[in-house]
N, C-alpha and C positions, 0 to 999 in steps of 0.2 A: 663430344657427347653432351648432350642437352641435360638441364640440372634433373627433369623429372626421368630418365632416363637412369641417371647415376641413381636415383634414389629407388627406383622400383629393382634396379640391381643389386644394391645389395639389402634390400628386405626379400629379394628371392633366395641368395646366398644365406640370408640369416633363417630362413626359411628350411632350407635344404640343411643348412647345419643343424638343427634342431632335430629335425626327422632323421637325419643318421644318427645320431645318438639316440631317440628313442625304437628303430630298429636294433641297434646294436644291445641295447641294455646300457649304456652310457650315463651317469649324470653326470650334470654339468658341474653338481659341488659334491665335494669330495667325502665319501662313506665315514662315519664315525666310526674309531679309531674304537678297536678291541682293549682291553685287558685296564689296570689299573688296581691302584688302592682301594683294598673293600677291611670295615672296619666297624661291623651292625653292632656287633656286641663283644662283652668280653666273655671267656668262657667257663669264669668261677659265676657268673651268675646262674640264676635257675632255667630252666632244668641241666644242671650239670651233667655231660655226656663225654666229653671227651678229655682224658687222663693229660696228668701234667707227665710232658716228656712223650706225645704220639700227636701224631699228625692222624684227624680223623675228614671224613666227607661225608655228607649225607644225600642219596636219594631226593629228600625234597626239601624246599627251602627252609628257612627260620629249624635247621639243623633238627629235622624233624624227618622222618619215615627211617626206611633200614639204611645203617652203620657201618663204613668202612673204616677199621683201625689201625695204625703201623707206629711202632718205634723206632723207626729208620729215620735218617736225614733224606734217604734220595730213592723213586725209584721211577726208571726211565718208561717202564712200561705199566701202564694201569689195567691192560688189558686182561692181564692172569690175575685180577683180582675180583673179586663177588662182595657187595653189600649184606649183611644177614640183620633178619632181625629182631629186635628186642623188645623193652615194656616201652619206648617212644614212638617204635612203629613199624608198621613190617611193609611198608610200601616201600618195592622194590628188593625185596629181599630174593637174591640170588642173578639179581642183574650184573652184568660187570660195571664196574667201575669207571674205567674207560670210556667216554663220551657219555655219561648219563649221572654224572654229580650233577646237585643244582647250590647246594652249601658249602661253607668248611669248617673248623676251626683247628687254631695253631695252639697247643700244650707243650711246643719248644720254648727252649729259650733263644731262639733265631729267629728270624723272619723265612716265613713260609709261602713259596713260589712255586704256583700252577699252573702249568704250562699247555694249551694250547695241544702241542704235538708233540710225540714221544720224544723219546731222549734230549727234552728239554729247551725244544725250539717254538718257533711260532709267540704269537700275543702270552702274555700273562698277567694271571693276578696276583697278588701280594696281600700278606696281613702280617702284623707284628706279630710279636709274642704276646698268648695270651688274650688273642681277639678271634672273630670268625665272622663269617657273612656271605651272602645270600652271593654266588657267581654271576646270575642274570643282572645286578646291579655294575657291572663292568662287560656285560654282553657277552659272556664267555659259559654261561647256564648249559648245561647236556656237552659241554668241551674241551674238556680237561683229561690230558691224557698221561700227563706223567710231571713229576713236582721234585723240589728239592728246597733245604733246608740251609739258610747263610746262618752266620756265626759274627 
């Protein structure tokens, strides 16, 4: 095979491989990785919203529009639960819970884990005790379906 021969071969190959991958949906580098440490703020500062000792989510970001509350360490499913709202805000008030958090904060003394998909699978995010922050900051914003509390 003659050298220009070899070389228009494989810039056709590299060619045809490029275009199968953007037919398929393909990239060639690898999607950024869901879930992570999120840590905006702690939750004794102002505006103080969520009790020491409950796990709350908010509707919209910087722990703002309508309020999910719970005293529990764990619960697998978000979806039997509704946001309501209060003097912070009523956006979203009566939405579920389940895929339409964009905030959170932790009033455990654990660290608090959001999970992705129910009964505690899929990407998550994480905050200590005593901190809260914005989901879309670990790409997980509108995706949280069900959470649990370490010790």
């Amino acid at each position: 095979m003659h050298k220009w021969t070899k070389r228009r071969t494989a810039a056709i190959a590299g060619a045809l491989a490029a275009a199968g991958l953007a037919i398929t949906g393909l990239s060639a580098t690898p999607a950024a990785a869901e879930g992570g440490k999120i840590q905006g703020w702690r939750i004794d500062s102002s505006p103080f919203r969520c009790d020491w000792g409950a796990v709350c989510f908010y509707y919209s970001p910087g722990a703002e529009g309508a309020i999910w509350r719970k005293y529990a360490d764990t619960d697998y499913n978000l979806g039997d639960n509704k946001f309501w709202s209060n003097n912070y805000g009523s956006a979203g008030s009566g939405m579920q819970v389940h895929d339409n958090s964009a905030s959170m904060d932790n009033g455990t003394g654990g660290t608090l884990w959001a999970w992705k998909n129910i009964n505690m699978t899929g990407s998550v995010a994480w905050t200590p005790s005593g901190y809260g922050g914005n989901l879309g900051n670990v790409g997980l914003r509108n995706e949280i379906s069900s959470y649990n509390v370490t010790y």
